[in-house]
C-alpha positions as CSV (number, residue, x, y, z in Angstrom):
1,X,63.7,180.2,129.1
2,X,67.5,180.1,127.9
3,X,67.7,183.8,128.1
4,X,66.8,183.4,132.2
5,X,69.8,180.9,132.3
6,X,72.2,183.6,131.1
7,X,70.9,186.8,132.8
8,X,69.0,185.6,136.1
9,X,68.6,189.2,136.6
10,X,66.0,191.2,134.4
11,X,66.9,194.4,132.9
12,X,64.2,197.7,133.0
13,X,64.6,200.2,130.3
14,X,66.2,203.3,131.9
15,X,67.3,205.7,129.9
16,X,68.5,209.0,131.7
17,X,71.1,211.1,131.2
18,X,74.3,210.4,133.3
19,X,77.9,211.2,133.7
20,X,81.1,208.6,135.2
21,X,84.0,209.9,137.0
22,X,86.5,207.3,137.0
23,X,87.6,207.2,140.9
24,X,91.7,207.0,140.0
25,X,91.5,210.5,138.1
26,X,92.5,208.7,134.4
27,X,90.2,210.8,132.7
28,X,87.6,213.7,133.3
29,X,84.1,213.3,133.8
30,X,82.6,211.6,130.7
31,X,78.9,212.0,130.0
32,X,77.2,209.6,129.0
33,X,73.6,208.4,128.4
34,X,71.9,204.9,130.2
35,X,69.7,202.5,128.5
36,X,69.1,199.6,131.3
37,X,69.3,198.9,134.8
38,X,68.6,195.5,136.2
39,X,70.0,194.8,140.2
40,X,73.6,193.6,139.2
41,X,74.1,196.6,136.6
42,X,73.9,199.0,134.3
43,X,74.2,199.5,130.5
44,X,75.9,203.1,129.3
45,X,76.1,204.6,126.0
46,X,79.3,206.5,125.6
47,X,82.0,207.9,123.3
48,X,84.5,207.0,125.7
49,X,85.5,203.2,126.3
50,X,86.6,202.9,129.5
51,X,88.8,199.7,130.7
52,X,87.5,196.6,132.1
53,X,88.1,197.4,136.1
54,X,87.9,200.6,136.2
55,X,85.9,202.4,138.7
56,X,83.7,204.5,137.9
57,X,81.4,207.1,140.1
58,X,77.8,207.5,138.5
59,X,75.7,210.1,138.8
60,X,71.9,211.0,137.3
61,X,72.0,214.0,135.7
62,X,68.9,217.0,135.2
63,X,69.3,220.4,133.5
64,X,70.7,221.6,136.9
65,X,72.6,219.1,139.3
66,X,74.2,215.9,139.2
67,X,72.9,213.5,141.8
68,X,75.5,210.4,143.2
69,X,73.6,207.1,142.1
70,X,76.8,204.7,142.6
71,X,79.9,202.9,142.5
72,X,79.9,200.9,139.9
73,X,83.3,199.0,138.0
74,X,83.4,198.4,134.3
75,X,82.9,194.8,133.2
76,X,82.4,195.4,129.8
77,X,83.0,197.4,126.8
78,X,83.1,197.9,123.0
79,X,84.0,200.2,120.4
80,X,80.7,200.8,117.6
81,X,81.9,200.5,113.8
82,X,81.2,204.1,112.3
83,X,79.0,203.3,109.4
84,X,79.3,205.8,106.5
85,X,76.3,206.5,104.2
């Protein structure tokens, strides 16, 4: 029930391959690879940490094309510790 307090929208496993664009031209097209939707958003897997507000074009994409999915602005990010083994 608490969890429904912090994220009143669900998330769906989606994990699909896409790529961002950021829409001022900061930086080229990073792929990247999706893990969630839900209505308000998206969570992205990436090597590249973008900054909160930027603005990002999203697109799906297959073996041959790229298809536009949104608009989207970055609300959140982190950097992953690199474990060594």
């Amino acid at each position: 029930m608490m969890n429904a307090l912090i994220r009143p929208k669900p998330r769906v496993k989606f994990e699909h391959h896409v790529s961002m664009m950021p829409l001022d031209g900061s930086s080229p097209r990073i792929r990247a690879r999706a893990c969630n939707v839900s209505e308000g958003g998206m969570f992205v897997r990436t090597a590249a940490l973008l900054a909160r507000g930027t603005k990002v074009e999203v697109n799906l994409v297959t073996h041959e094309f790229a298809f536009p999915f949104a608009t989207a602005e970055v609300v959140w990010g982190r950097h992953e510790e690199t474990r060594s083994g």
